[in-house]
Structures are given as C-alpha cells and as structure tokens.
N, C-alpha and C positions, 0 to 999 in steps of 0.2 A: 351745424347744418347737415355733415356729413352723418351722423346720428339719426337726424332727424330722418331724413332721406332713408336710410338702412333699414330704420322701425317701418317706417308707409307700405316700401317693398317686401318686409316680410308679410304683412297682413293682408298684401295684394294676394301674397303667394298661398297664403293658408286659407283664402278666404276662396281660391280657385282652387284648391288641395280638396276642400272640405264641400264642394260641391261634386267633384270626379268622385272623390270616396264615398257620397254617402248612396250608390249603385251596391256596396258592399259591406257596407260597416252605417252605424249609426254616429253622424256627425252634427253637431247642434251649435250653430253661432249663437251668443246671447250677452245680452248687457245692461247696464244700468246709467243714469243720467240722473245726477243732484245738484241741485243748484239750489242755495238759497241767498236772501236778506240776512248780514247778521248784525246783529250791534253788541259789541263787547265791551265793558266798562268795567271801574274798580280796581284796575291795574296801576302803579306808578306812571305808563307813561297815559294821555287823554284817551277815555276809548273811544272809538271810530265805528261806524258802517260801512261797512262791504258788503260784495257779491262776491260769493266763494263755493267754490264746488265741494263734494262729500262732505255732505252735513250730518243728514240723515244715515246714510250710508257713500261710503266709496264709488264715484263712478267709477264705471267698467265696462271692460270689453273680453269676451271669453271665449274658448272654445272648447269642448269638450267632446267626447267619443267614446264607442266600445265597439270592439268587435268581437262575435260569437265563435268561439275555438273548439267548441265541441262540448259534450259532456258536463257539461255545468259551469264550463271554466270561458272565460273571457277575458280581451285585455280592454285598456283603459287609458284615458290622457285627460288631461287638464291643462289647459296654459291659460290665466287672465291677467291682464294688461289695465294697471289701473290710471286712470288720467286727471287732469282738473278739466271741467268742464268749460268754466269760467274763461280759462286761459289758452286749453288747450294742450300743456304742458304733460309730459310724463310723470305718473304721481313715484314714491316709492326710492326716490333718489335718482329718477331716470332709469329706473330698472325698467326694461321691456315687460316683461311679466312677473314684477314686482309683487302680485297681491297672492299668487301661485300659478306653481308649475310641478308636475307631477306626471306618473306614466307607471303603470303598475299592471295587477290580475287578480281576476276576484272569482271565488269560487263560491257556488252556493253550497257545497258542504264547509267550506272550510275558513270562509272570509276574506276579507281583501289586503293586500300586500300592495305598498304605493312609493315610489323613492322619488323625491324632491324636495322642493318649496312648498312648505306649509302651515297649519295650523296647527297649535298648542294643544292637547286636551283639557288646561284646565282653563285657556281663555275662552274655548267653542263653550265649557261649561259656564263659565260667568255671562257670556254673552245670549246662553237659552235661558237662563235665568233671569234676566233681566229685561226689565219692562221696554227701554226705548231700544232693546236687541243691539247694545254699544254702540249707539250714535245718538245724534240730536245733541243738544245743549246738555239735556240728561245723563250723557252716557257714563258708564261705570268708570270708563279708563282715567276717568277725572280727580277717582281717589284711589281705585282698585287698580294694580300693575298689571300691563299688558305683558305676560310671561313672554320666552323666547327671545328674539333680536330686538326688544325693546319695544316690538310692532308687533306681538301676537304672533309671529311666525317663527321658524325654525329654515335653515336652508341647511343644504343636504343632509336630508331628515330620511330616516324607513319609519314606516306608519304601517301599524296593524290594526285590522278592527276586524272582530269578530263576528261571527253571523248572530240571529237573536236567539237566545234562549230563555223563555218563563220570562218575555220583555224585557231581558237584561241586552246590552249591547257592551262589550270592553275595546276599551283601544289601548294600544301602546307604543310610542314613540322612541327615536333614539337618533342622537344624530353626533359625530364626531366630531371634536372642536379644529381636527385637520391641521396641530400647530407638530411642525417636526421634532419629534425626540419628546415630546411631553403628551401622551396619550390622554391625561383629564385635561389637559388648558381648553376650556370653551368649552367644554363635553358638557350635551343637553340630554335628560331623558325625564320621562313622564309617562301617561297615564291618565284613562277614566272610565267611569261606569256612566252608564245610563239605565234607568230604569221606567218603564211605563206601564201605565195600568190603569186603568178606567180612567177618569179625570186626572189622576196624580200624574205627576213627572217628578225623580229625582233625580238630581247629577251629582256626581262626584268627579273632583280633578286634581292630577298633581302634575306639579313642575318643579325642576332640580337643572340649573343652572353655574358652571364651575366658572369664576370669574377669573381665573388667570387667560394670561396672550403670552404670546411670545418673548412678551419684552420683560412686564411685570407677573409674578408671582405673590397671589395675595393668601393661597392656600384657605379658599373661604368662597361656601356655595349660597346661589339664594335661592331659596323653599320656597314657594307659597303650596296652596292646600284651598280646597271647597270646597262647600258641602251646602247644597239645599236644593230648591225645586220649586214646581210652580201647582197651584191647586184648582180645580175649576170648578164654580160656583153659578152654573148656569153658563150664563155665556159670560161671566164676569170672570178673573184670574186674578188667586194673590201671587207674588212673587216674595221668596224670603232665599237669602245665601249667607251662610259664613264663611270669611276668609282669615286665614292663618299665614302672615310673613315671616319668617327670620331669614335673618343673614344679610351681608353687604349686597345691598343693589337689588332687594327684595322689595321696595315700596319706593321707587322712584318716582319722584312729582314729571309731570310732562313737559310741563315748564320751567327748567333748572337753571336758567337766567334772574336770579331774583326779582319778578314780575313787579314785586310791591316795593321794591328800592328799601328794603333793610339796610339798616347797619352791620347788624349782623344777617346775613343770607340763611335760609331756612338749611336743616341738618335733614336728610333724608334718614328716615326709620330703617334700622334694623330688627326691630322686633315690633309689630302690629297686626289689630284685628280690626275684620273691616266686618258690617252688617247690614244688610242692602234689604229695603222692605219695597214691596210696592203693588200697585195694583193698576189691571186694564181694564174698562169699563166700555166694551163695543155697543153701539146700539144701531142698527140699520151698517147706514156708510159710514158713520160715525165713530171717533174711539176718544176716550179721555184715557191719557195716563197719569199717572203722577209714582215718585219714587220717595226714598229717603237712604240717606248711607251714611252711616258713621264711620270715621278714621280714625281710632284709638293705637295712638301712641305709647306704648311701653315703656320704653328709655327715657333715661332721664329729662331729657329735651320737653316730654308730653307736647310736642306739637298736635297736638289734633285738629281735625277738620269733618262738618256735616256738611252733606248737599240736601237738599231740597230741588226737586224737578217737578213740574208739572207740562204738561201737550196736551194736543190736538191735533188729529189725525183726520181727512177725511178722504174717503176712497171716491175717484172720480168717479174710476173704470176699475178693471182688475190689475190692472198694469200702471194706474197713474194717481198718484198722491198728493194731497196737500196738505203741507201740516203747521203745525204754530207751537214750540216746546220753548220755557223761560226757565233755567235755573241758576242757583244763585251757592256760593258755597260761605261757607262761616270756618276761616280758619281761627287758628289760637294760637297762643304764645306763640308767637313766627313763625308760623305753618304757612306753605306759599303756593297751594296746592290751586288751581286756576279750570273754569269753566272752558272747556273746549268742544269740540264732536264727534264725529267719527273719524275723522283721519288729521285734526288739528289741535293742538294744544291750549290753543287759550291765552290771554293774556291777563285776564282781569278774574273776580270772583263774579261775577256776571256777565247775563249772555240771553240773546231773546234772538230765535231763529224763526223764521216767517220763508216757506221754500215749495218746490215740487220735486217730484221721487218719480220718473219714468222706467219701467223696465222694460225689454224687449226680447 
C-alpha cells in the first residue's frame, strides 16, 4: 500500500513538474492502453479466457522532454511506467518505470548520449523487422530471445546513436554487470546499424551478454546476431530476419516451467537459427498480417519449433485500434516453446487475441 501510494504521489508530482516546465523546455505526457480477450490452449494445464492487459503492446504511461542548450546541443529524459490495464497493477516487477528511464544530450552534429534503463539494439532490431512489431499472439519473443535482462532491456546502460549519414544510423550500448571485484560478471554490450532507402529498410543487431553473478561463475557468454529488413511493395511490406544464437542462455523459451508436463523438461538451445518471414497487407483502415518463424535447433537435442501467425488490424481513429491475431506454434522432439504477447509468456502452443490498442 505504502508502494502504491509513493508511485500515485510521484506522477502527481511529475505530472505538475511537466506543466510549470513546459513555459521553458518541451515536455510531453503520453500513453498507451491494451486490453484484450485472450484464449490460450495446448498447454498441460486446460486453457482458459481472460481479460489481460499488453497484448498488442505494453500499457503505458510516459514522460519525456528536451531542452534547447544552445548551439545544436540539447538535453533529454525519458521516464515510462508500464502498467496492466486489466488490473491496474505495476507491470515490470513493480518497477515504477520499469519499461524505461533514461536522461542524456543530443547534438545534431554529433549524436545522442543517453544513461539508463533501456533497450537492446538487436531486440529494437527484431522488433522493426517484424510484422506484429513484438506483440499480439504473433510476436517474435515466442521463439526469438528478448536480448538484455531477459525483457529486452538493459539497466544502467550508456547508449550511443549516431546522427544519419548516406541513411545509415549506428548505435552502441554498454552497460556494466556492477558485481564487485569481477568486472565481466553480468557485462552487457552491443550494437546496430540501420539502414534506409527508398522502400528498403535494413537492420543489423548484436547482443553479448556475460552470464556470470556473484555467486556463480559459468565463464560463458550468450551472442545472438540479426540481420534482415522490411521491403515495400506498394503499400504492401515483406518482412524477412535471420537470427544467430550461441552460448548458455542465448535461446531461452518464455515459458521455462514445462508448459506441456514432459517427463523430460525441454533443454534450452545453445546453439540456433531462427528465420522470420512475413508480410503486411494495409488496405484503407484495414491491415492483414500474417508471419512465419522457424526455431532451428543445432545441438544434439534438435528441439525445434515453427509459429505460424495470422491478424487483423483495424484503425478506428489514429490513436485507436482493434485487432484479432491467432497463432499457433509446432514444437518437436520436446521443444516447449509457448504462444504468448507482448509482455506475457504463454502457456500453451496456442493463442487467439480479440482486443483494443488506445494511445494518448
């Protein structure tokens, strides 16, 4: 309660902060609201319907700023606050601004400099790549690992991104694992390009992740790697990625409870390639998507797993969404890899999300 109370009064506070300031600085509240129907099945235990917030995407609540310093240079903040809408609850573990936090300076000759809470380069890249943009019943996180703290993110992270040149954009991350006397334990860093140009878009991303802590030493990092882009074909989009894992803790399923009640529990991949095809097909207010992604298993194990994704999107307004996404995955020889969405895991190889997507 005492928590609860603490969170209210800071957003009371920033939310009167960010009205005095924006006389002087540019200050912007902004949020999002998801809410769908879901039905999950396929799993060992029956599956069930609910009502469950971030389907589509993460509700949120955010705030953001700059102020102009002179000379090309300006500073910068980000705090958002991810919630369930459903419940009402703090998403993130009960982190206050759990989804990111960040505060930095950007220079138009020289790029922006950011330190916090934030995101991966090569999960922002799987995620532009990607037709349901990592949520909905389709999302990639279902076979493809969400690099960083397990969620895509990194906490106290420095972030670079470079200004554009000839459409390229670079970023590069780095963030220290902060265990004493052992300078790699938890040490994160990474990497990516982007590139654009008439209809093409390509991304490129790396993540490098050291799995030791304090307690344990496993002297063993996990890599992933991407490479692909999205192609425009009128108003239509293909989407195509390849993904490269190795190392412990490089392809972790979401769901690591043995969903399907094996005898034996599924063996997470140390070495796999993932292949993500897909296409968006808008027409008016209208969108069809559909995906496809393969899990190729290396090791001896060959647990693999395909998804299959198909949606329906339809734009109220500019800001209001309603969508309908079914996907279904096919694992193999013990593979226990489970249909989830944007910020939930899954319990079964199936999933049919029926929702609305407001933003503000």
């Amino acid at each position: 309660m005492k928590r609860t109370t603490a969170a209210l009064s800071i957003f009371a506070a920033l939310c009167a902060a960010s009205s005095a300031a924006s006389a002087q600085s540019n200050v912007t509240i902004y949020g999002l609201v998801d809410v769908a129907l879901v039905r999950e099945s396929g799993g060992a235990v029956a599956g069930g319907t609910k009502i469950t917030s971030g389907v589509g995407a993460g509700s949120r609540l955010g705030f953001r700023g700059t102020e102009d310093l002179g000379n090309g240079l300006s500073a910068l903040f980000l705090l958002e606050n991810g919630f369930q809408a459903d419940t009402g609850a703090m998403g993130q573990g009960g982190l206050l601004f759990g989804r990111q936090a960040y505060v930095g300076l950007q220079s138009s000759r020289f790029g922006m400099l950011t330190l916090g809470r934030q995101y991966t380069p090569q999960y922002l890249a799987v995620a532009a790549i990607d037709p349901f943009g990592s949520g909905y019943a389709g999302d990639t996180k279902n076979l493809i690992t969400a690099t960083g703290n397990g969620t895509s993110r990194m906490d106290n992270t420095a972030k670079y991104i470079s200004p554009t040149v000839s459409g390229v954009v670079g970023e590069l991350v780095y963030a220290p694992g902060e265990v004493a006397n052992d300078s790699k334990a938890g040490r994160q860093f990474g990497g990516g390009l982007t590139w654009r140009g008439g209809p093409a878009m390509l991304r490129l991303g790396y993540h490098n992740r050291n799995n030791d802590t304090a307690t344990v030493k496993t002297n063993s990092n996990a890599r992933n790697l991407v490479a692909g882009g999205t192609y425009d074909i009128g108003t239509n989009r293909i989407h195509l990625a390849y993904v490269v894992n190795k190392g412990l803790n490089s392809a972790l399923p979401r769901n690591a409870a043995n969903p399907y009640g094996y005898a034996t529990a599924p063996v997470p991949s140390l070495d796999s390639r993932d292949l993500l095809l897909g296409v968006t097909l808008p027409f008016g207010p209208h969108s069809v998507l559909a995906s496809y992604i393969d899990k190729n298993d290396r090791t001896r194990f060959d647990q693999d797993a395909h998804q299959l994704a198909l949606g329906y999107k339809y734009a109220v307004s500019k800001r209001t969404e309603l969508y309908a996404v079914y996907a279904k995955i096919s694992n193999q020889r013990g593979a226990g890899y489970t249909v989830g969405s944007a910020i939930e895991g899954g319990t079964g190889n199936r999933a049919l999300d029926l929702g609305i997507k407001h933003a503000f």
